[in-house]
N, C-alpha and C positions, 0 to 999 in steps of 0.2 A: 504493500500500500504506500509506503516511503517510495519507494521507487517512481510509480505511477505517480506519487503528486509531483516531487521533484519534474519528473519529467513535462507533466503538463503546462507547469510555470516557467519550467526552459521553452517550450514550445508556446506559449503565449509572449515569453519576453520577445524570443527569436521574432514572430510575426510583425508585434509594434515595429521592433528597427526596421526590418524589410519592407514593414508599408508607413514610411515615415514619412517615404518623398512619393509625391503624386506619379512618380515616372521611375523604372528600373530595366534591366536588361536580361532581367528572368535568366540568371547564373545560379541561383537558388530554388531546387525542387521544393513545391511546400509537402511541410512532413503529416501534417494531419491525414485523420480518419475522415471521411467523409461518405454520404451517401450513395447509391446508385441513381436513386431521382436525380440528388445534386448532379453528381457525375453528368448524367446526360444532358440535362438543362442547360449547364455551362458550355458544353461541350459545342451541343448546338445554337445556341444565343450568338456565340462568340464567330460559330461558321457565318451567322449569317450578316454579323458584323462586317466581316473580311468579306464577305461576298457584294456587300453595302459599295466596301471601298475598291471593289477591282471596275464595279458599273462606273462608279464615279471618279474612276482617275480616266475613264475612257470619253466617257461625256463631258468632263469639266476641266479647267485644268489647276493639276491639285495646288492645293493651298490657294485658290480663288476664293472669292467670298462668297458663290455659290457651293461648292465643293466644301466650307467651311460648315456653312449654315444646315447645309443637308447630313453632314457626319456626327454633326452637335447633337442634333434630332434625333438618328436612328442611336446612337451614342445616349443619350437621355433615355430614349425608350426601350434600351435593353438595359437599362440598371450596369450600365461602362462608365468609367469615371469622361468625366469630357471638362469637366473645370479644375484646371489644376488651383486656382485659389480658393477654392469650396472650402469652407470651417466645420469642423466635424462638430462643432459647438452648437451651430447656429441649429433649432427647428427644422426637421424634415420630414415629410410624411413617407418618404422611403426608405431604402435602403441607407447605411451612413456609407459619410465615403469611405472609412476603415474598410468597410465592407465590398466597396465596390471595387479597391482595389486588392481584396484578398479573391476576388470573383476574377477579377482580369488575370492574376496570376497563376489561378489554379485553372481555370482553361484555355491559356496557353499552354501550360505542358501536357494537359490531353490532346488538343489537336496537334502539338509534338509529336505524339504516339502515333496518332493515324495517318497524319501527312510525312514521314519520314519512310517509308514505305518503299515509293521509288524517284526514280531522277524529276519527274513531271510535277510529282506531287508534292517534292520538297521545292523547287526552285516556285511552286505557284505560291506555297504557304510563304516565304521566305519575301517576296514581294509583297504579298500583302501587308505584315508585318515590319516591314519596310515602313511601307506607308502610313499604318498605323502609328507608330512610334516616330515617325515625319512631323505628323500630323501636332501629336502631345506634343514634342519637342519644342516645338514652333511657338507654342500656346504657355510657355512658361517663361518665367522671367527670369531676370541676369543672374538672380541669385540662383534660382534653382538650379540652373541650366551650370550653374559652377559646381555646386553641394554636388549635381548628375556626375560632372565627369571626374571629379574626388572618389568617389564613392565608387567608380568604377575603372580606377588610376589609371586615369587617363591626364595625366600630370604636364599637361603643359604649360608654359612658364610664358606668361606676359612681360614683353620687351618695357625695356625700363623707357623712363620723359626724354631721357637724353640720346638714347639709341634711336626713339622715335624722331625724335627731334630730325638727326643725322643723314634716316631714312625716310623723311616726310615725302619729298620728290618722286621717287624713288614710291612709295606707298598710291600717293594717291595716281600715280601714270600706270601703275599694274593692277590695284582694285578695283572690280568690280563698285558701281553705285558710292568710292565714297572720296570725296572732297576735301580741301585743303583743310575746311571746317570741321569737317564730322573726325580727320584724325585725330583732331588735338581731344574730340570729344568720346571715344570709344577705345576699347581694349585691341591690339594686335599681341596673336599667339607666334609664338616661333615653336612650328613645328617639324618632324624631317619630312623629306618630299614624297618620302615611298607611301607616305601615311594621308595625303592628299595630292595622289596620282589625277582624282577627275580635273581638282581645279588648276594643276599645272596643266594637262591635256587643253583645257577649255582658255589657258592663261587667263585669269583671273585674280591671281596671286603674284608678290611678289618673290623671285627664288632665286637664293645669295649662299653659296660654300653649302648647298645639300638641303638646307633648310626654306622655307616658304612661310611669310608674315601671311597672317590670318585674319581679317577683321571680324568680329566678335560674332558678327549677322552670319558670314560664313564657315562658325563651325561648326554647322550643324550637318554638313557634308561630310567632317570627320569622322564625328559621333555616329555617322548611318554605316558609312563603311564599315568603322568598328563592329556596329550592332550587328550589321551583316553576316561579316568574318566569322563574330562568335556565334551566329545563330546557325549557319550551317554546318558548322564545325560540331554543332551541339546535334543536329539533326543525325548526320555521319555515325556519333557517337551511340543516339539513341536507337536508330536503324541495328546496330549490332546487337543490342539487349531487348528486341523484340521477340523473339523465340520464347525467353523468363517470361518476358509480357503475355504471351498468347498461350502460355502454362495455364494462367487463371481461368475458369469454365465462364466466370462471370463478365470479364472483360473482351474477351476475342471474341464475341459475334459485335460489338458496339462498336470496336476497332476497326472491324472488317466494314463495316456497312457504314462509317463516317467517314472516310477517306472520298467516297460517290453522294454521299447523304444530300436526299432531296427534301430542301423545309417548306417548301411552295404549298399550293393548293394542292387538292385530295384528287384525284380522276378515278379512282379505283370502282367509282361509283357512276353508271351509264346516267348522262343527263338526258338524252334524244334518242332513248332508245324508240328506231322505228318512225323517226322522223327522216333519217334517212334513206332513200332509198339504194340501191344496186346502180340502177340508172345514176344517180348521180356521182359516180365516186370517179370518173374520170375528168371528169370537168373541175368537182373539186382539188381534185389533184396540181392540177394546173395555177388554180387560185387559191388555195388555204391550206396547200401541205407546206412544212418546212420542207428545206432540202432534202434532208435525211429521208423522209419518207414520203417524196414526189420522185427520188432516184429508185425508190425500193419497188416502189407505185410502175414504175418505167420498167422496169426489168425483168417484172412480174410478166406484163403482158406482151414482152417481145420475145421470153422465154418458157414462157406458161411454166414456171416451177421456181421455186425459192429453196435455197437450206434452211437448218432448221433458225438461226439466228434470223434470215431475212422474214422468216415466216413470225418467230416472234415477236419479234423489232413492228413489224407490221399489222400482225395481226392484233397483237394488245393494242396500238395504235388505233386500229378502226371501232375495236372494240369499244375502245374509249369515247368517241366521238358519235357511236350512237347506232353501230352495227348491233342485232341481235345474235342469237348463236344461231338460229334456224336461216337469217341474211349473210354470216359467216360463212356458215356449211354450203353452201347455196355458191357462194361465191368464190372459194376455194376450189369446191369441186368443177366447176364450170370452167375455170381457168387453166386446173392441172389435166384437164382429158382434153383439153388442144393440143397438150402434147406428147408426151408418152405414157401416160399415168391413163388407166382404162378406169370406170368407174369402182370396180370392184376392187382392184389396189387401192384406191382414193381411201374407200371406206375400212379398208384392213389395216393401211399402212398410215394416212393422214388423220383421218377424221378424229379418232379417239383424243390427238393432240389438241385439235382446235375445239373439244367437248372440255377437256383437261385444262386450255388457257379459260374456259369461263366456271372453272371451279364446280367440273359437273362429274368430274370424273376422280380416281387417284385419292388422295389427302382432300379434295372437295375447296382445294385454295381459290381464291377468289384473285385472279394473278392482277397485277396494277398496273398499267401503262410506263414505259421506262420513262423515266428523265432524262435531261439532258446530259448529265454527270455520269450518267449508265450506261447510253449512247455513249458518251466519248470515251469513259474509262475500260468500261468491261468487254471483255468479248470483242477485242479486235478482231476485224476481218481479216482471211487470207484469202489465197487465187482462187476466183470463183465464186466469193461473197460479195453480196450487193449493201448487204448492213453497214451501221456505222455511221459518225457523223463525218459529212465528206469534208466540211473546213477543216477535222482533225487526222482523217483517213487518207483524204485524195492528197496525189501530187499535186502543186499548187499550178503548174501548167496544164492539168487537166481540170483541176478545177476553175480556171481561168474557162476554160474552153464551154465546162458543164455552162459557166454564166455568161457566156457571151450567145450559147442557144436559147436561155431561158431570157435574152435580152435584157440585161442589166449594164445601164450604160459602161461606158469605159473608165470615165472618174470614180462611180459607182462601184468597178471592179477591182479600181484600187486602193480607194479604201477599204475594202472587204482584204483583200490581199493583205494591208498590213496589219489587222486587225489580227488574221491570221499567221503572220510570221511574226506577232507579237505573244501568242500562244492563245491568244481572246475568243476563243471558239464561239463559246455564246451570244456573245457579241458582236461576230461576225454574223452570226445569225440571224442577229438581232436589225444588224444595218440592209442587209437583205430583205429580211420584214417592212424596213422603208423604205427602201428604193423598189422594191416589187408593187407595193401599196400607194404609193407617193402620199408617204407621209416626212414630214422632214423631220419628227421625232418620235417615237414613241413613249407612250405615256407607261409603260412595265418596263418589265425586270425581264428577260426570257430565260425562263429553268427548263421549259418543258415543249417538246410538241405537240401536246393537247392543248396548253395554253396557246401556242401560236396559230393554232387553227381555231380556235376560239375567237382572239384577237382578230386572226382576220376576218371572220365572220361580220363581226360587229363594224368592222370600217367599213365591207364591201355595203352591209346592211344598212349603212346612213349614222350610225350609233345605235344600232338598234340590234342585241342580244337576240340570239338563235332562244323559240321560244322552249322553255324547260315543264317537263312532267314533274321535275322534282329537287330540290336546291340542292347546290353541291354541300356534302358535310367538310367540315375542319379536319385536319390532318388531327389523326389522334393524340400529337403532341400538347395542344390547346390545355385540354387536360391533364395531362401526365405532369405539367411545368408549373401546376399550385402549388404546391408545397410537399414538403417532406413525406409528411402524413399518409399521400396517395401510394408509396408506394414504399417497399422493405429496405430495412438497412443493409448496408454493407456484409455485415455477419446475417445476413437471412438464412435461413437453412435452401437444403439445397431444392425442393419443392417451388419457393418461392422466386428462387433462379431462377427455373427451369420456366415459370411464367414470365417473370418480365423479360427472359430472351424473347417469347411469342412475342409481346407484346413492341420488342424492338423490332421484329422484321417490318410491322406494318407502319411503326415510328418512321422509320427510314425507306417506307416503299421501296423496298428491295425486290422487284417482281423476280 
């Protein structure tokens, strides 16, 4: 019992230092117990945090005052610290900030765990992160921003009056924004060059016998490379002790299914079932499929037969949009006996499957339409597969060529081009949804290609929503994220395991 209190009062002191300063560089695991509710809540809050900032470094440009004002918001409404001079004193009806920044730090090193995975998934996590920490950095003042890089010996030593003095000339003809004025009024760092490689690249700095004067506004290009450096260094690190990690019965299926984790709207659930018909699905195709599943739509009918990825990629796809199983069966079969598939193979060798995607068959799973994170991570295509999302799949000279048949202009294609040799998949997606619609922004987010045939729906329609049998439901997350309460502790037996894994496959639409 000595031991355990000792320890708890070490592990409370530990916490205060660590969240003393509004901003750190998460070099520090935190050592507490915590829940599986918790676990997942943070885990996902924080995705979609970082998901907030990848739409918004593409749409705005960051550290604008729209880009500011929009991350403060989503920042506020996930309980993330977003003011570094908050007083933990003052009246709040929420969370305190102690709190919010013991929240920020304990999911970062969860999504640590599941985006350290592979090369794609550490350099997306690692950008955003970036940014994020851009962002705060920016938002704090001279003190802090000193207490930060103490604290994280990053011990650079401001040039004395008289060396400035020497080098005033010399200062203001190599700095960036600053004047004869602003030197006599601001700090310069003297640091070594290899340590602010971008602003020698970019010359912006002055650089004398190895070292490069730093005005005070830009050191926060050192601080990111550093943060950089040691965050992927950490990721490296954490990538090796995943195997320990994926030992836990508890942790490895949350692991597995957040690295793709879809937090959007629910599709799992037919909105139009039977508002569709057969007759119309080529026309749509044309006008309200994404890409992904207008090339899967193409392949189908000029090869009457899919594998089983293009089949599922597609079929949950229509299913979702308003196909029955009886309009399924129908149109499957009618497709595959154009061409080598006789009826009576159809119904021995396909059918059971497409009974199976509507949860009629097998385990009785009610499968969900993929997301876009599902599309682009899982189940890459090889020769011969028509699946996948092609900004992430196709060569970018053929995908050049896919959009110059489906006529999207040429400036049109290259911004789509660099959206995708930026890694922006979605997003390129997304700018295709506006130059195919001629809209010049769109008002979403695009996770999903039920949402984008949705979406287009509604533009083609005047603003006017495809009419519904029946409202979409919330992602089961809604609830799972009130509190502790709903759901078992960390030591739960293993019974209570074994449900909240069900209950994560449907968290995370994992079809």
């Amino acid at each position: 019992m000595q031991f355990s209190s000792r320890r708890k009062k070490f592990t409370t002191n530990s916490q205060t230092e660590l969240y003393s300063h509004p901003l750190q560089f998460y070099g520090q695991p935190p050592l507490e117990n915590i829940s599986l509710t918790e676990f997942e809540t943070f885990a996902v809050e924080r995705l979609k945090l970082l998901k907030t900032i990848e739409n918004l470094g593409v749409s705005y440009v960051k550290l604008s005052d729209q880009y500011i004002k929009k991350l403060e918001v989503e920042s506020k409404a996930l309980n993330f610290l977003y003011r570094p001079e908050a007083d933990d004193r003052k009246p709040q009806s929420g969370p305190t900030e102690q709190e919010k920044r013991r929240k920020d730090h304990i999911s970062h090193f969860i999504l640590r765990l599941a985006y350290c995975q592979t090369e794609d998934l550490r350099r997306w996590f690692i950008q955003q992160e970036v940014d994020l920490f851009r962002y705060r950095f920016n938002d704090l003042d001279p003190k802090q921003k000193l207490e930060l890089l103490h604290r994280n010996n990053l011990q650079y030593d401001t040039i004395s009056v008289e060396e400035k003095k020497a080098l005033h000339d010399k200062l203001v003809n190599s700095s960036y924004a600053v004047s004869g004025i602003t030197v006599e009024d601001q700090d310069f760092y003297k640091v070594p060059f290899q340590d602010a490689l971008d602003l020698v690249r970019s010359r912006k700095v002055y650089l004398k016998a190895g070292y490069v004067y730093i005005p005070h506004q830009d050191i926060v290009t050192i601080v990111l490379n550093d943060f950089r450096t040691r965050l992927s260094k950490a990721l490296a690190l954490t990538a090796r002790s995943l195997p320990a990690v994926h030992s836990d019965e508890r942790l490895q299926p949350l692991l597995n299914h957040l690295s793709h984790a879809y937090v959007g709207q629910d599709y799992s659930i037919q909105k139009n079932v039977g508002k569709i018909s057969l007759e119309q699905i080529d026309s749509l195709s044309g006008k309200s499929f994404p890409l992904c599943m207008r090339q899967v739509h193409q392949s189908l009918r000029e090869n009457h037969h899919l594998r089983h990825g293009g089949r599922m990629q597609y079929g949950l796809f229509l299913k979702g949009i308003g196909l029955s199983l009886e309009q399924a069966l129908q149109f499957w079969r009618s497709e595959f006996i154009k061409g080598k598939v006789d009826s009576d193979k159809f119904d021995k060798a396909y059918a059971y499957s497409i009974r199976h995607m509507f949860g009629k068959e097998g385990k009785r799973t009610d499968y969900t339409p993929y997301s876009c994170m599902k599309v682009i991570l899982s189940n890459a295509p090889s020769q011969g597969d028509h699946h996948g999302c092609p900004f992430r799949h196709s060569d970018p000279e053929l995908l050049k060529q896919k959009l110059q048949v489906y006529k999207v202009s040429p400036s049109g294609i290259i911004q789509i081009l660099e959206l995708v040799k930026g890694m922006h998949y979605q997003l390129a997606c997304q700018k295709y949804f506006e130059l195919t619609h001629n809209v010049e922004e769109a008002s979403f987010s695009l996770n999903h290609p039920n949402q984008y045939f949705i979406e287009s729906q509604k533009v083609l329609g005047g603003g006017r929503d495809i009419k519904r049998e029946t409202d979409v439901p919330q992602k089961p997350q809604e609830n799972s994220t009130k509190g502790p309460s709903a759901a078992p502790e960390a030591a739960a037996n293993t019974q209570d395991v074994a449900e909240m894994t069900e209950e994560l496959d449907s968290f995370f639409q994992d079809a």
